[in-house]
N, C-alpha and C positions, 0 to 999 in steps of 0.2 A: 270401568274402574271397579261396580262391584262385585264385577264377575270374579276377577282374581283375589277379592278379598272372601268373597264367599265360599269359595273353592278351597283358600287356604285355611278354612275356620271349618269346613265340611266334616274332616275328620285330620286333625293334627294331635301332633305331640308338640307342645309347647313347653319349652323348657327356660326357664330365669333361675341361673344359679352354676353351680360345678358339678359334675358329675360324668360318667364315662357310660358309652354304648358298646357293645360288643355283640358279632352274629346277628343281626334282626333285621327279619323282612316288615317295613313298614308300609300298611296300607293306607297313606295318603303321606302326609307331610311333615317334616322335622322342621322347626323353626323354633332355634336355638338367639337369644336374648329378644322378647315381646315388650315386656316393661321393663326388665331390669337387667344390670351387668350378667353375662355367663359364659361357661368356660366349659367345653366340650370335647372331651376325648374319646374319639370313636375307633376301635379295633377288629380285627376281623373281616369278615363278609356283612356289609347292610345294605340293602337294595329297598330306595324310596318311590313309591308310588308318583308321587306328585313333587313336591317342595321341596327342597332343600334349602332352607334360607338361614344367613344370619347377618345381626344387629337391621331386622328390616322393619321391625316392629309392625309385621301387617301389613307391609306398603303402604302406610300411611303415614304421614309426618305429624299428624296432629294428636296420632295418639303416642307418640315416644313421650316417655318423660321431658321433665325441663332439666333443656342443658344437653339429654339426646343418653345414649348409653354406650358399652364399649362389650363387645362379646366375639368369641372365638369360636372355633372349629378347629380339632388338630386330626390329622388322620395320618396314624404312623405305624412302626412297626409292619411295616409292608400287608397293610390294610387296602381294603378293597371296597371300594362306596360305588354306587349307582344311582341317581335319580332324573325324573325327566324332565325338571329345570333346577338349575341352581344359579342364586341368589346373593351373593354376598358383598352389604354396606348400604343400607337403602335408608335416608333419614338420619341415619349413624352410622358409627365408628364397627369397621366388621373386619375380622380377619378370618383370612382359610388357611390352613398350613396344612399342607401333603410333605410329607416325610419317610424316610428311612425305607426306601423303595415300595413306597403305597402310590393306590391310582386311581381315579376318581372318573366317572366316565357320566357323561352328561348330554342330555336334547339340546339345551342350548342354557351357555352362561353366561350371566350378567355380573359384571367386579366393579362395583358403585351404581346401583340402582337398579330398576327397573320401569315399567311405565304407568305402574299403578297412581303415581300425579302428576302426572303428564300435562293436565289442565290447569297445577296449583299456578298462581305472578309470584309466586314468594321462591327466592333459590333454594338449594339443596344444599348444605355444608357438609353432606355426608361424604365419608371417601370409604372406598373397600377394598381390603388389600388379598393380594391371593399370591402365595410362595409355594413353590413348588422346590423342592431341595433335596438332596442326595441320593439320584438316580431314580428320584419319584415321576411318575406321569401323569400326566390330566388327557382326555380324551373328549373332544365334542362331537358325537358324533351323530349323525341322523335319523338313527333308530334303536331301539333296546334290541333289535338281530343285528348289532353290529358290536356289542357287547356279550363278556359273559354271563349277562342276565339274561341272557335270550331263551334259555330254559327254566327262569322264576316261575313260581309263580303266583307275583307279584308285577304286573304288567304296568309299564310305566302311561301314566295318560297325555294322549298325543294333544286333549281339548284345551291345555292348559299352556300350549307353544304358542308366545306372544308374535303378533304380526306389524306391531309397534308401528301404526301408522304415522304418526306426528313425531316418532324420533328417526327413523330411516326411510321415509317416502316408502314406509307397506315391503321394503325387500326382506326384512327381517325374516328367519323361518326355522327350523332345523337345522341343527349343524351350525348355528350361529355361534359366535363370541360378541358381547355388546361391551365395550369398556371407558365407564365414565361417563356417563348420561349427563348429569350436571355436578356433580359430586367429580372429587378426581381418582380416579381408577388406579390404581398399583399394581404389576404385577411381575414379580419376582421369578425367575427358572435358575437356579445355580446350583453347581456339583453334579454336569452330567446328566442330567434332568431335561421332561420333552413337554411342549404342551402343542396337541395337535388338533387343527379344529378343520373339520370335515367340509365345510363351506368359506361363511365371510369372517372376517372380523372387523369392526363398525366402531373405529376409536372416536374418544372426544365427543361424543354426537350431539351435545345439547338437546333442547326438545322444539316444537317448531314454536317460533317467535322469543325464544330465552337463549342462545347463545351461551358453549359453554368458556367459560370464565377462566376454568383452573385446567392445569395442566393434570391429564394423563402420565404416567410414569412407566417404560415399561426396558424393565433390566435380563439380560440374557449373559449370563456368567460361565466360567468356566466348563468349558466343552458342551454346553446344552444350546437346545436345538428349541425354537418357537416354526412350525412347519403351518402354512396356514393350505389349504388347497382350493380357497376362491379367491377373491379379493381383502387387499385391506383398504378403507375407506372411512372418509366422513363420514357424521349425519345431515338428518335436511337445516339442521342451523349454518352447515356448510363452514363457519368459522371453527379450526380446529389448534389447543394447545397441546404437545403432545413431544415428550422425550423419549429417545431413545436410548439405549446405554448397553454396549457388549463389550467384553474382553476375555482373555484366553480361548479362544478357538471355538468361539459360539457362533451357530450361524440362525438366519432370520434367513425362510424359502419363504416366497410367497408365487402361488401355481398359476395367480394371473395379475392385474395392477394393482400398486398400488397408488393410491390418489388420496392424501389427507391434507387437511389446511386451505381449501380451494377458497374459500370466506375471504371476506376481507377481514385483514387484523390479525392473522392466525401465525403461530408462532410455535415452530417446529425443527427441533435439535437434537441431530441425530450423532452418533457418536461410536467408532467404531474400531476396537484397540488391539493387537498383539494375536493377529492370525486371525480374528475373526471375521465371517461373509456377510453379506446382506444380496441378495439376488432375485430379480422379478422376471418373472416369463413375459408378460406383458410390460406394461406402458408405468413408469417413474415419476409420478406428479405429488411434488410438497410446494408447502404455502406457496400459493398463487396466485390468491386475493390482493387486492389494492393496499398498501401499508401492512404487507405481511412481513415475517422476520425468517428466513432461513438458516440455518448454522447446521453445517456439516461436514466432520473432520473426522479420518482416515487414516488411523496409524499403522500401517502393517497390516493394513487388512484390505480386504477388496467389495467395490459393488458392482455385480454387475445386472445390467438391464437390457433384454432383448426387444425391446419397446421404443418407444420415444420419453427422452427424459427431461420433464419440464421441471427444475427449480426457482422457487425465490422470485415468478412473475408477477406483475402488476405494479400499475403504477405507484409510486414510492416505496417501492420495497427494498427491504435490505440483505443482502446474499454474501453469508462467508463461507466459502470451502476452500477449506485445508487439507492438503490431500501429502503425507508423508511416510517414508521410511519403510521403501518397496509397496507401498499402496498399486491397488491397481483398479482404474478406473475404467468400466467399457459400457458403453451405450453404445449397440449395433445399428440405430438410427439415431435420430438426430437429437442433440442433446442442445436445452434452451437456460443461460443461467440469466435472471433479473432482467427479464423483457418487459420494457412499461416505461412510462413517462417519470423522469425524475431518480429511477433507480441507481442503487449504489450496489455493486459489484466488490471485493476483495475472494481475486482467488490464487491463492499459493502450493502450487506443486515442488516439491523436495525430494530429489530421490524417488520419483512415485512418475507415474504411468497414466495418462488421461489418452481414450483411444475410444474415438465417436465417427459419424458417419457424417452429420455435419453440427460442427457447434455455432452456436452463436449466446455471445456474452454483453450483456448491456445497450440491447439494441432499444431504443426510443430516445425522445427527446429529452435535454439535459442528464443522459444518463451519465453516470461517476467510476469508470472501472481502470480497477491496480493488479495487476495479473503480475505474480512474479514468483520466484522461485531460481533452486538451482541445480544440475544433475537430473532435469526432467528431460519427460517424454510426450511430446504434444501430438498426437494425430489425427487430424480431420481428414477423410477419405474425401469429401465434395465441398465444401465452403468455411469458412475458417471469418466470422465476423464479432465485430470489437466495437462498439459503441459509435452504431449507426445510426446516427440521427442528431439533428438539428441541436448544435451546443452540445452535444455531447462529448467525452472528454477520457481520454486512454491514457495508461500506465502501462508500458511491458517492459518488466525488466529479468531476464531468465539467462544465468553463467552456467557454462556448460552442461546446453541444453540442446535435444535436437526437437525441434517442430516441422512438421511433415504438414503440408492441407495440401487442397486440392484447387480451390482460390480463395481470396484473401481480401478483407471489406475492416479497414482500421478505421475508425473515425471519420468516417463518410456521412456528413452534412454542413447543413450551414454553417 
């Protein structure tokens, strides 16, 4: 803990107030609101050594004012930033805004906190918001030779990439995105706009023994692209809150699985409108924990998963997907909706396309499942099962529809 406080105190620019940067190679770190509200417009070329942080007051929560602060970062007019971590909402109220085709390139960034109190019992009410908007890009990426700082010479420092033992079981590294530690994370891509992170991204992650609480927020807007090229994931509190929200032609890649909500409790709503993708190279796992809530609806747009696709398991969980209006749904293996004891099922295809290897929908005892819809497309290549298990209890009602499997398990137990 006070390795990164001392680090950021070694040689900063601490800034509390308004003001604007422009052109500047900084040897060590910018950390824009310490004590008090401020408002930062940065132009130009700046390449930071160390830090880039704001409303983090230090990483520490005990030294913000009372009541906590609210401070910005705007970086526009097709401005060009670098540093080799950045930080935005730690303790408080922090926004990043990239604009007007500017692009920020970064070791590894944090959008609501970091693990500077990783050890506090007291929560975080900080949240940090980070917008990326009108053709602007954000970059995470592994190394300052993978930017155009790679001929600074102002050399980003690698000693200061967090390995966040007690928020991601030590996988954290380079090329990370962390978002919403305990604080809730925001983050905004709209107008053509890309945010691409070279490794993980580690939503919701709580810290270990404190569960996070508050929802994660993360919006992908017209035609922009969020591309991740490792996983997207929990952290080790495994309980995960976390939205989704795309429309007009925005797509979400991610280069291998995704797996968030695995906790128990964990409550994740995904949302997907008007030509927009979501697609995983690997493996499809949301809330899966015991008494989890999944909600995932499909208008015009399509997921697909070359994986196995687990939604909405565990005992007493609750699973809505809605899937409509040429939607197209494809899990190349076997796709599981609300497997567990007690589970309740609602799944509605409209005009929309579900195409698995094998599904199975509400399979445990007293499970609750209403599959219905009208003008669908149901295809199971190898087994097709419906609330298998002891008092368990089926719904299907689908008008001019075809379903294709391969064999077929409705309501198979005592």
């Amino acid at each position: 803990m006070c390795f990164f406080l001392g680090s950021r105190l070694a040689y900063a620019e601490n800034i509390d107030g308004n003001t604007t940067i422009s052109d500047r190679n900084i040897s060590g770190s910018l950390n824009i609101g310490i004590n008090k509200n401020a408002n930062v417009d940065i132009n130009g070329t700046v390449n930071i050594k160390d830090y880039f942080s704001v409303a983090t007051c230090n990483g520490q929560s005990s030294t913000c004012p009372a009541g906590g602060l609210n401070a910005s970062a705007n970086i526009n007019n097709s401005a060009t930033v670098g540093a080799s971590v950045t930080i935005v909402g730690d303790s408080s109220k922090g926004e990043l805004n990239i604009d007007g085709g500017s692009t920020l390139y970064t070791q590894q960034l944090w959008v609501s906190g970091n693990d500077n109190d990783k050890t506090s019992n007291v929560s975080d009410d900080s949240n940090g918001s980070l917008k990326i908007n009108n053709g602007s890009n954000v970059f995470v990426v592994s190394s300052q030779d993978d930017t155009p700082f790679k001929t600074n010479p102002v050399k980003w420092n690698q000693n200061i990439i967090s390995q966040g033992n007690n928020i991601t079981d030590g996988t954290v590294s380079s090329g990370d995105l962390v978002l919403g530690k305990t604080g809730n994370g925001i983050i905004d891509i709209d107008n053509n706009s890309k945010l691409d992170v070279k490794n993980d991204v580690v939503v919701s992650t709580g810290v270990d023994g404190i569960p996070n609480e508050k929802p994660s927020v993360i919006n992908i807007k017209n035609g922009s692209n969020f591309l991740i090229h490792g996983d997207m994931k929990g952290g080790i509190s495994a309980a995960g809150q976390l939205e989704l929200n795309m429309d007009n032609s925005s797509n979400l890649r991610v280069d291998k699985s995704i797996a968030v909500g695995i906790g128990s409790k964990s409550n994740i709503s995904v949302s997907a409108a008007s030509g927009s993708s979501i697609s995983s190279t690997g493996d499809f796992t949301v809330a899966t924990g015991n008494n989890s809530n999944a909600k995932l609806e499909l208008d015009a747009s399509n997921l697909s998963v070359n994986g196995v696709s687990t939604i909405g398991s565990g005992d007493g969980s609750i699973t809505k997907f809605d899937i409509k209006n040429g939607s197209v749904v494809t899990s190349i293996s076997d796709m599981t909706l609300a497997k567990g004891k007690g589970t309740q099922a609602n799944i509605n295809i409209s005009s929309s396309q579900l195409n698995t290897g094998s599904l199975s929908v509400g399979e445990g005892d007293n499970a609750d499942v209403t599959m219905t819809g009208s003008g669908a497309s149901v295809s199971s290549k190898n087994t097709f099962t419906v609330a298998k298990g002891n008092n368990a209890s089926a719904t299907l009602n689908y008008t001019d529809s075809t379903i294709n499997i391969g064999s077929g398990y409705i309501g198979e137990g005592e």
